[in-house]
C-alpha positions, -999 to +999 in steps of 0.1 A: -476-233+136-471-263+157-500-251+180-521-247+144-511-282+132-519-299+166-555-286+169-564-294+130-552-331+137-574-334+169-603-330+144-589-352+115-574-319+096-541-315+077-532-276+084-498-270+060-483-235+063-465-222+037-448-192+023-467-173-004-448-175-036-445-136-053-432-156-084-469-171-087-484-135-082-489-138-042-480-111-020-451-106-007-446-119+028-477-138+034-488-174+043-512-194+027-529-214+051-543-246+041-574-268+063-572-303+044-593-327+058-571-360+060-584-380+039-587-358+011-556-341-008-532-342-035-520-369-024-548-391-017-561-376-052-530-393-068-545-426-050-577-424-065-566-417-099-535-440-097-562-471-086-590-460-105-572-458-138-547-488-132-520-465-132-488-483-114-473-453-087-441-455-103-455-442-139-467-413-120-457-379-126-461-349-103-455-309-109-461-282-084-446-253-071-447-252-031-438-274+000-481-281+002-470-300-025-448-324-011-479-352+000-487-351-035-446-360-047-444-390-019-471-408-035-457-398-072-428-420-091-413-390-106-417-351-087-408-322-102-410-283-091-414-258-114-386-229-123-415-201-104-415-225-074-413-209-041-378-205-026-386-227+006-401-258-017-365-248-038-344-252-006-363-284+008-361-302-025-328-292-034-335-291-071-363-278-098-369-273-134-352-243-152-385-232-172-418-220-150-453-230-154-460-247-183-426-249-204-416-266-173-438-294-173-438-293-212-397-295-210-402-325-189-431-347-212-410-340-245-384-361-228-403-386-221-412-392-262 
């Protein structure tokens, strides 16, 4: 992994290993292996959309449901992980929604009105 992550970097990559989530549908005991190019991303997305839109960072809100989603939360005001969220993502975060998928993120915008 740390080989893996060392090479991308030499040509401008992000490679983020993470356990496939079975509660998502993946297989059991896999990886999914994702070649990001660094300046492209979740996170960088939330940059775009946060300057484009005049969006202040702190007004932004994140969902997702593994640890490749962790760029994305550190550029987010409020993060959030879904119920079905993979149990390394679970342990790292130390906390996540009760409902999966969508009632999870619906649980969270009814609170907001």
């Amino acid at each position: 992994s740390a080989w893996l992550k060392q090479t991308a970097a030499q040509y401008g990559i992000r490679a983020l290993l993470t356990k496939c989530n079975p509660a998502a549908g993946d297989p059991i005991d896999c990886y999914d292996a994702d070649f990001i190019p660094a300046c492209c991303g979740k996170d960088e997305a939330v940059d775009f959309v946060s300057n484009q839109l005049f969006i202040p960072r702190d007004k932004v809100i994140a969902f997702g449901d593994s640890c490749n989603d962790f760029p994305m939360f550190s550029r987010s005001g409020r993060s959030f992980l879904i119920g079905n969220a993979e149990p390394m993502a679970k342990k790292q975060m130390g906390c996540h929604l009760e409902k999966s998928y969508c009632h999870g993120i619906l649980s969270v915008l009814q609170e907001l009105n």
